[in-house]
FIGUDO-35704 format. One line per field, with one value per residue: residue number from 0; residue in one letter; x, y, z of N, C-alpha, C, O, CB in turn. Coordinates in nm, 3 decimals. Glycine has a CB too. Layout:
N
seq = c(NUM, ...);
type = c(a, ...);
n.X = c(X, ...);
n.Y = c(Y, ...);
n.Z = c(Z, ...);
ca.X = c(X, ...);
ca.Y = c(Y, ...);
ca.Z = c(Z, ...);
c.X = c(X, ...);
c.Y = c(Y, ...);
c.Z = c(Z, ...);
o.X = c(X, ...);
o.Y = c(Y, ...);
o.Z = c(Z, ...);
cb.X = c(X, ...);
cb.Y = c(Y, ...);
cb.Z = c(Z, ...);
END
This chain:
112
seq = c(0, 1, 2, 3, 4, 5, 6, 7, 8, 9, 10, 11, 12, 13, 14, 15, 16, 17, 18, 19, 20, 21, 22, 23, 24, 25, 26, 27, 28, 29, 30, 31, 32, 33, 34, 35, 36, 37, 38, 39, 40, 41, 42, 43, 44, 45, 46, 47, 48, 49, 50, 51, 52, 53, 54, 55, 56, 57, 58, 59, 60, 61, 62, 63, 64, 65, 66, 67, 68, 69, 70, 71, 72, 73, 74, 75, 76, 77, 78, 79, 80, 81, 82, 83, 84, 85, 86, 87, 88, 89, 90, 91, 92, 93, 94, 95, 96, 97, 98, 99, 100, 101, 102, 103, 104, 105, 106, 107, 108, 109, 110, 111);
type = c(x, x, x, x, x, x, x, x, x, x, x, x, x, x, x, x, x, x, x, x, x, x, x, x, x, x, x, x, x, x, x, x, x, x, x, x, x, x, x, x, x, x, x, x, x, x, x, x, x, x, x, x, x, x, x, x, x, x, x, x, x, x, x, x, x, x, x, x, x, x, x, x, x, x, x, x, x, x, x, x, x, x, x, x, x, x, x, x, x, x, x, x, x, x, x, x, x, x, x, x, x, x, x, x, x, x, x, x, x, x, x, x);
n.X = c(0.084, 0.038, 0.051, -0.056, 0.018, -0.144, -0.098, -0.341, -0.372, -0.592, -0.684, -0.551, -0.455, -0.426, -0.472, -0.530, -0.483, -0.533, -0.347, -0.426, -0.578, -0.755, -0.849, -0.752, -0.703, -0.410, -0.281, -0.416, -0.250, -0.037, -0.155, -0.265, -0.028, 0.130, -0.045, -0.068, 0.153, 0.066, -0.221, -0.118, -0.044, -0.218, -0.535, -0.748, -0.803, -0.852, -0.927, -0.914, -1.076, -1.086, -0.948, -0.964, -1.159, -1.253, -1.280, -1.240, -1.332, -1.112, -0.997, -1.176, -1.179, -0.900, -1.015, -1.204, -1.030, -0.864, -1.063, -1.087, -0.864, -0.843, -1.060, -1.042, -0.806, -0.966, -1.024, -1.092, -1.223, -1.247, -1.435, -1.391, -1.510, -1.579, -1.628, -1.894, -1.939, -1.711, -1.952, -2.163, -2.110, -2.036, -2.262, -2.433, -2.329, -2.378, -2.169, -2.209, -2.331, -2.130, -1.870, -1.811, -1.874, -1.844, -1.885, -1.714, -1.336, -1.388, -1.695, -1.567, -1.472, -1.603, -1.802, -1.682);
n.Y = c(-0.118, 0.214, 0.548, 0.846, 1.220, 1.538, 1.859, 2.075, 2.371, 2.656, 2.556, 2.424, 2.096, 1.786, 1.583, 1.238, 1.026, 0.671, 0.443, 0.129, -0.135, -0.208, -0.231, -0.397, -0.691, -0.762, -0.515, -0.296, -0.268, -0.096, 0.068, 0.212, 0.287, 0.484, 0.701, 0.790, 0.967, 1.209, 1.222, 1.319, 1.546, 1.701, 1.910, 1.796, 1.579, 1.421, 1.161, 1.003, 0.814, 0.662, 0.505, 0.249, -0.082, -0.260, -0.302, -0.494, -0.615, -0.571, -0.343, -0.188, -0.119, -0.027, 0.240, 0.341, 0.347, 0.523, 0.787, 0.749, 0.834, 1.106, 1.223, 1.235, 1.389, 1.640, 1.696, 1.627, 1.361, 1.309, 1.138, 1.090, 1.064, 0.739, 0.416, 0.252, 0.006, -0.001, 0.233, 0.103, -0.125, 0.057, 0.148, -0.073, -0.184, -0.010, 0.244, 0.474, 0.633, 0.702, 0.788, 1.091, 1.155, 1.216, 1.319, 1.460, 1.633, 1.877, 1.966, 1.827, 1.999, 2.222, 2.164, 2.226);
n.Z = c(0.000, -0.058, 0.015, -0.043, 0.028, 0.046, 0.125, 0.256, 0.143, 0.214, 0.419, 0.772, 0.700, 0.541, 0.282, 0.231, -0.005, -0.102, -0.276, -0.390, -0.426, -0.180, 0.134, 0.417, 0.665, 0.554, 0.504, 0.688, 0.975, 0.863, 0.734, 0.956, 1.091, 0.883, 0.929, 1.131, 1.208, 1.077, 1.153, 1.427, 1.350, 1.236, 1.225, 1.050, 0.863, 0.558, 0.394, 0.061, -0.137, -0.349, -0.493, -0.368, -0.385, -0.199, 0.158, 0.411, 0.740, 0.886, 0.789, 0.817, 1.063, 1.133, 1.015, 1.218, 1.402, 1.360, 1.327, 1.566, 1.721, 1.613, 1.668, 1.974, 1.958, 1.930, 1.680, 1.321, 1.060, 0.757, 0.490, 0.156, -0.208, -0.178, -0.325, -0.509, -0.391, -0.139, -0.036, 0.029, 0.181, 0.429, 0.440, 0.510, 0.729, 0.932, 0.981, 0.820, 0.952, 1.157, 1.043, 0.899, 0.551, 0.217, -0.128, -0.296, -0.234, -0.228, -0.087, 0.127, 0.239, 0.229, 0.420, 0.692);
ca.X = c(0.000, 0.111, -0.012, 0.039, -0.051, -0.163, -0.088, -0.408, -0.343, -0.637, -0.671, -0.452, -0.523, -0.412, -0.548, -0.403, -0.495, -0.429, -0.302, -0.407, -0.743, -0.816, -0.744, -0.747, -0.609, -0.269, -0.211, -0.464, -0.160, 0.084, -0.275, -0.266, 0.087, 0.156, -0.154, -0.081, 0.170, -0.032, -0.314, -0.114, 0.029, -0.332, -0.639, -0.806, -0.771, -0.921, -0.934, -0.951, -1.084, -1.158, -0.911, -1.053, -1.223, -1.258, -1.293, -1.275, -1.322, -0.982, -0.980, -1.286, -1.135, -0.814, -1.025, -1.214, -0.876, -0.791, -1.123, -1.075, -0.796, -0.899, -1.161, -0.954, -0.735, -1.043, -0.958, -1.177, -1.186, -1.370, -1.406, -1.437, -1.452, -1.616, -1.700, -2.036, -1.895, -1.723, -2.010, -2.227, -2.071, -2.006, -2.407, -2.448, -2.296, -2.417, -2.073, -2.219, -2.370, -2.002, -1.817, -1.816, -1.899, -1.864, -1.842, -1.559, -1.272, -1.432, -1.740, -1.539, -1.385, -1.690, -1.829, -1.595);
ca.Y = c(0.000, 0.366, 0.649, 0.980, 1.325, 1.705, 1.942, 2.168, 2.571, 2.687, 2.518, 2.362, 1.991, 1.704, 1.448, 1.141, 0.917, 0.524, 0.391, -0.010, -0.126, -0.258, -0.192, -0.532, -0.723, -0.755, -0.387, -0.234, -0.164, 0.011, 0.202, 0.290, 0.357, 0.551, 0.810, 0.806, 1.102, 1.317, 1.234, 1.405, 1.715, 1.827, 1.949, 1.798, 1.443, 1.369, 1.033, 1.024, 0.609, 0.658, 0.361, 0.086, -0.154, -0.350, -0.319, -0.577, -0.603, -0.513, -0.216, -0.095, -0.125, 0.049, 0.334, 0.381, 0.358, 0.682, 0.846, 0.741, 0.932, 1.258, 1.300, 1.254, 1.546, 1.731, 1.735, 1.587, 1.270, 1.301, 1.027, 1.126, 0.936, 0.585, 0.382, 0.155, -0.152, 0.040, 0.265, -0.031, -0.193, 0.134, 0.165, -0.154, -0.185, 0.140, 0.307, 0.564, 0.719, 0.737, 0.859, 1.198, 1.124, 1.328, 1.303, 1.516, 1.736, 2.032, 1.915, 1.833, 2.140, 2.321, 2.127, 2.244);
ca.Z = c(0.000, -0.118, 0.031, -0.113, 0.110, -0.009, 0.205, 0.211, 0.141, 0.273, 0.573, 0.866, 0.715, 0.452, 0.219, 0.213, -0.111, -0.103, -0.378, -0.413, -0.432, -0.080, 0.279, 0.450, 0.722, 0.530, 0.520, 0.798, 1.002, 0.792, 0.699, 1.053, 1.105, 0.834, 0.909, 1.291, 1.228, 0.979, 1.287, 1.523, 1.360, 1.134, 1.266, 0.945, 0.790, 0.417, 0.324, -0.036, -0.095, -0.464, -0.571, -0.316, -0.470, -0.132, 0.264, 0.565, 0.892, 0.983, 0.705, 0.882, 1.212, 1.062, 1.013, 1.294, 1.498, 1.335, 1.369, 1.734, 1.746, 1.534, 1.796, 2.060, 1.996, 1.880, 1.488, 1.212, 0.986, 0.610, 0.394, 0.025, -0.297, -0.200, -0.517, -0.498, -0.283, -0.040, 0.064, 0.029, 0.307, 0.514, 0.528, 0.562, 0.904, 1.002, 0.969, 0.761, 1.077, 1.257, 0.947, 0.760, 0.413, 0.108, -0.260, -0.374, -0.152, -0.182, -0.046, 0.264, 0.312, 0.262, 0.585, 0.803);
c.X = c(0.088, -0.015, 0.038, -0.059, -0.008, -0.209, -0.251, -0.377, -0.465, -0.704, -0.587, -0.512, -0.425, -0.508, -0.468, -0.502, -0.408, -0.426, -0.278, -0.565, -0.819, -0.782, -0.814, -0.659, -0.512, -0.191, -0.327, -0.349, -0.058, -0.016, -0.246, -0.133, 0.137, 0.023, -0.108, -0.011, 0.128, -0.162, -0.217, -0.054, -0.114, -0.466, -0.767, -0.731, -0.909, -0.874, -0.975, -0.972, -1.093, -1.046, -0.951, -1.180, -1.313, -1.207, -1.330, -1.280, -1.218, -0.949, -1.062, -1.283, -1.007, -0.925, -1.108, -1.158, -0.851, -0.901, -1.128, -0.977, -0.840, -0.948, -1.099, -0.872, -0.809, -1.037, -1.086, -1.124, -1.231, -1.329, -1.400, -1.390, -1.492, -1.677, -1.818, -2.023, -1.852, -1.879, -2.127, -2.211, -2.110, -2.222, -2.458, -2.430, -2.307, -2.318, -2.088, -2.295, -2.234, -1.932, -1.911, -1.843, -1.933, -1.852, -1.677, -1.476, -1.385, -1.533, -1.725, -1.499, -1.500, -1.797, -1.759, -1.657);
c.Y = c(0.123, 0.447, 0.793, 1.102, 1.460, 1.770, 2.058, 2.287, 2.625, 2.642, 2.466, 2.178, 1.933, 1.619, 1.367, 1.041, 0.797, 0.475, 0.226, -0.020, -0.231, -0.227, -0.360, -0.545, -0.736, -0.648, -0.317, -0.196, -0.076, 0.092, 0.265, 0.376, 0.476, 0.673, 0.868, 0.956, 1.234, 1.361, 1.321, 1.509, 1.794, 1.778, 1.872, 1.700, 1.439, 1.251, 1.024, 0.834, 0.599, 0.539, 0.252, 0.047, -0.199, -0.345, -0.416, -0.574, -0.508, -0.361, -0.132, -0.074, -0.020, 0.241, 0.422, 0.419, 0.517, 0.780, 0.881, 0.851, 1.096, 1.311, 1.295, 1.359, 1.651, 1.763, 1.637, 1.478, 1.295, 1.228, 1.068, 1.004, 0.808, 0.581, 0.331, 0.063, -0.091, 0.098, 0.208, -0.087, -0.111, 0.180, 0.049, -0.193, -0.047, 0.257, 0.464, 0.680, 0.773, 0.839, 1.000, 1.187, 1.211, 1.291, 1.328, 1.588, 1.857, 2.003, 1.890, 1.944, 2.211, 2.296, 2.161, 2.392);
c.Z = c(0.000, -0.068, 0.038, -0.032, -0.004, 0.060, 0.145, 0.230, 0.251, 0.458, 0.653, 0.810, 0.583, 0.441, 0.205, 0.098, -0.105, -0.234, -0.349, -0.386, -0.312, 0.069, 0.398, 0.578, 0.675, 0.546, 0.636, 0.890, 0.971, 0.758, 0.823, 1.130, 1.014, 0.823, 1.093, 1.271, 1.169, 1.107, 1.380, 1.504, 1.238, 1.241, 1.163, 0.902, 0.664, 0.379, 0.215, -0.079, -0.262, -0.524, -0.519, -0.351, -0.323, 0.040, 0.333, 0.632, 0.948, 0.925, 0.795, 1.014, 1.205, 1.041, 1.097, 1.429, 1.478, 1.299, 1.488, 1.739, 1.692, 1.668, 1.911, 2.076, 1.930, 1.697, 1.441, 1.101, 0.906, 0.560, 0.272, -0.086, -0.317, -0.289, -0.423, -0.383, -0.194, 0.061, 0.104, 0.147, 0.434, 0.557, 0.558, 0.747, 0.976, 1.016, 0.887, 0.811, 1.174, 1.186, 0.882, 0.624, 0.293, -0.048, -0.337, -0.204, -0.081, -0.088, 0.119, 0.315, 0.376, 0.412, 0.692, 0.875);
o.X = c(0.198, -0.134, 0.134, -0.181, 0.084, -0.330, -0.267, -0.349, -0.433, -0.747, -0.490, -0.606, -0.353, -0.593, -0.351, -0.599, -0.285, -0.532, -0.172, -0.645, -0.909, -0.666, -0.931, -0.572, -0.442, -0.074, -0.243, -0.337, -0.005, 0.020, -0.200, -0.133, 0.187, 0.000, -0.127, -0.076, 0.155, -0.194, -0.277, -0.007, -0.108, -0.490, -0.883, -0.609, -1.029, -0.764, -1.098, -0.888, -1.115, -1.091, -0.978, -1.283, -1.434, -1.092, -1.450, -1.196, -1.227, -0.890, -1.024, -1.373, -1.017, -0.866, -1.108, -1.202, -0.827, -0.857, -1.158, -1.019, -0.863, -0.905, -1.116, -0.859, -0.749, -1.052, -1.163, -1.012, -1.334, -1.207, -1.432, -1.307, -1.469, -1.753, -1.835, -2.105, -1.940, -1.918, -2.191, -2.310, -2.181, -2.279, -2.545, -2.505, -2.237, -2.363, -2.001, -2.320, -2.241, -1.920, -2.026, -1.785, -2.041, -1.775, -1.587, -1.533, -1.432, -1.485, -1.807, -1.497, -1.517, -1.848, -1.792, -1.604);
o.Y = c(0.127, 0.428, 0.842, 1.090, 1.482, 1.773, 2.103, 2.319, 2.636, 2.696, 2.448, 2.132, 2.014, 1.579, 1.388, 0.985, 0.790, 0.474, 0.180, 0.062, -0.311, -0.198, -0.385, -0.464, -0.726, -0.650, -0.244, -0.074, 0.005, 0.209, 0.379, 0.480, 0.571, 0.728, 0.978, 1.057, 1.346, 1.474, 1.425, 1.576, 1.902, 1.675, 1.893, 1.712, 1.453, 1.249, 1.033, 0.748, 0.482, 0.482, 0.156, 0.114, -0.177, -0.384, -0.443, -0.488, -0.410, -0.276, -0.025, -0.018, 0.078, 0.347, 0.544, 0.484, 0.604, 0.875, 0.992, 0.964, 1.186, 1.397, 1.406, 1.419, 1.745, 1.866, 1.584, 1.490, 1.341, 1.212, 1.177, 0.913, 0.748, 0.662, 0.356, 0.057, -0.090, 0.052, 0.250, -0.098, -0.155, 0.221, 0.056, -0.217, -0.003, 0.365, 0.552, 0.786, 0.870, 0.953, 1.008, 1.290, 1.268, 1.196, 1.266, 1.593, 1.897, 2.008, 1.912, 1.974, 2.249, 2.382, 2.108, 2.438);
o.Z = c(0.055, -0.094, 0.099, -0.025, -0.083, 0.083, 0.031, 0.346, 0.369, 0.560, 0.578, 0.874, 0.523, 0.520, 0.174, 0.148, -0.102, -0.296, -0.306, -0.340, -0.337, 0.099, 0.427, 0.611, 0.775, 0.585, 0.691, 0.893, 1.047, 0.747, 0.813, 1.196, 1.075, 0.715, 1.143, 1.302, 1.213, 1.144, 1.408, 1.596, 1.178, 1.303, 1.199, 0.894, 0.685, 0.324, 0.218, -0.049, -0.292, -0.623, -0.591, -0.352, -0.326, 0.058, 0.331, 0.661, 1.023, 0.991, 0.842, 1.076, 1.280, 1.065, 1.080, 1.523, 1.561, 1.234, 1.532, 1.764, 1.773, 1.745, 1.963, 2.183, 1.877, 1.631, 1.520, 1.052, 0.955, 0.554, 0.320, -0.083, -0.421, -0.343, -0.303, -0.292, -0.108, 0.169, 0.200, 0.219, 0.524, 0.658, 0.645, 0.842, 1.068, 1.056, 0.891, 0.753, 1.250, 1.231, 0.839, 0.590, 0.280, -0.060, -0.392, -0.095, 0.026, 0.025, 0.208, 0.435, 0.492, 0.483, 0.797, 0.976);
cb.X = c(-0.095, 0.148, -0.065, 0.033, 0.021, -0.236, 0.090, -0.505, -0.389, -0.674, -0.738, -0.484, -0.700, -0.313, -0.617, -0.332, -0.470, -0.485, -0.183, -0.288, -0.799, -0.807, -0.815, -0.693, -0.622, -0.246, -0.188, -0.563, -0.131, 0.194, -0.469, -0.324, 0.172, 0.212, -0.364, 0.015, 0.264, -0.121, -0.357, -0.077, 0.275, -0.374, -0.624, -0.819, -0.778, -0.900, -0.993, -0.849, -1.284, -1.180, -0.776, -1.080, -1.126, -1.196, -1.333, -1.258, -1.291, -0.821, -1.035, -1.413, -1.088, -0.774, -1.032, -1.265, -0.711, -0.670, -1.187, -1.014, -0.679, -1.048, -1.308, -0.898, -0.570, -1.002, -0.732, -1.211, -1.194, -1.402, -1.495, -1.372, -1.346, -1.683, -1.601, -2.064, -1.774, -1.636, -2.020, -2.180, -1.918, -1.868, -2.523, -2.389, -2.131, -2.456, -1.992, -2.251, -2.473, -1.894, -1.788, -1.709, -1.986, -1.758, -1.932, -1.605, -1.160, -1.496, -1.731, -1.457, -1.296, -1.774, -1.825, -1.424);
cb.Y = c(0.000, 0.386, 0.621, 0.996, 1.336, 1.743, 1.998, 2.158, 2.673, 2.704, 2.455, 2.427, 2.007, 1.653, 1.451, 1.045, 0.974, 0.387, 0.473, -0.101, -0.181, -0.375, 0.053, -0.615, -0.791, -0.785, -0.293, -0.318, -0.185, -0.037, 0.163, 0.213, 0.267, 0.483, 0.730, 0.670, 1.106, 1.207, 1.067, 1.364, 1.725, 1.775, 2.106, 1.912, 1.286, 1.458, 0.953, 1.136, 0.508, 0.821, 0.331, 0.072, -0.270, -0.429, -0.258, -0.635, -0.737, -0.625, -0.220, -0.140, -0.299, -0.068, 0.334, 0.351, 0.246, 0.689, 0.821, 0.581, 0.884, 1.249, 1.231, 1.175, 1.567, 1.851, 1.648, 1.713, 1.169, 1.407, 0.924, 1.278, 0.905, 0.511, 0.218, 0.054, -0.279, 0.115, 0.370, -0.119, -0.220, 0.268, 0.239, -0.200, -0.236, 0.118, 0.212, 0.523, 0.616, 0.607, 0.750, 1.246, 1.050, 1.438, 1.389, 1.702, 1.809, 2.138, 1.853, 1.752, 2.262, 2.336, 2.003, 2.252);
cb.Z = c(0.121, -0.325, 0.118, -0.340, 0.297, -0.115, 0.196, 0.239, -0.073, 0.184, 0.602, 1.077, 0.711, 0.460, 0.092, 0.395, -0.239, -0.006, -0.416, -0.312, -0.606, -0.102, 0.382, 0.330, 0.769, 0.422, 0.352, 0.862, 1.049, 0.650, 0.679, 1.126, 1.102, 0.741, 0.864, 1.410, 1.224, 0.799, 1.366, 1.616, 1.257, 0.888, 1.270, 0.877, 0.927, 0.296, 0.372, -0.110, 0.029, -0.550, -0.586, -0.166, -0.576, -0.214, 0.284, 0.620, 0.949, 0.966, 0.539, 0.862, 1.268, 0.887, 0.926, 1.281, 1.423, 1.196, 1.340, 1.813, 1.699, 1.390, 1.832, 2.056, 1.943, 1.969, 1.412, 1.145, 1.006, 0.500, 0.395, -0.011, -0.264, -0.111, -0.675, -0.636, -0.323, -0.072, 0.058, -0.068, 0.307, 0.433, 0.459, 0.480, 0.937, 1.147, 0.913, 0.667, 1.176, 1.291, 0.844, 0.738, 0.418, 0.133, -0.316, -0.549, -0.256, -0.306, -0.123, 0.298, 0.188, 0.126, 0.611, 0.745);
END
């Protein structure tokens, strides 16, 4: 898993885009390690999901780890981007009541 960050201009915040089309128990913790320090130096996390194909358990555990945290030091998670199957799932298990959820960036910003 590749994950590529963009510093946002107008606000104190990044997006981080994953690059591979699943977040899974194989990679769920390098998802979570490699966000942990972006989590503790922005006020503002964007999850951009638009290449996953495919969420599991542990993906979806992976990302409420680092909602957990957000809220914890008062900061903000947004999802943006889920295809069909992801947000399929994410209302499925009711997740789409915990999570932020947006279409595009902007979208998230403009929620803030």
């Amino acid at each position: 898993m590749q994950i590529r960050t963009q510093q946002l201009q107008a606000v104190a915040g990044v997006t981080v885009s994953i690059d591979g089309d699943t977040l899974n128990a194989e990679n769920a913790k390098e998802f979570i390690d490699c966000l942990q320090p972006l989590i503790e130096q922005n006020p503002l996390l964007i999850i951009d999901m638009q290449a996953l194909k495919f969420v599991d358990s542990a993906g979806l555990g992976a990302l409420l780890s680092c909602l957990r945290s957000m809220e914890k030091k008062q900061g903000q998670l947004k999802l943006v981007g889920l295809g069909e199957k992801v947000r399929a799932l994410l209302d499925l298990v009711r997740m789409n009541r915990i999570f932020s959820i947006y279409e595009t960036q902007e979208e998230a910003l403009a929620s803030r």
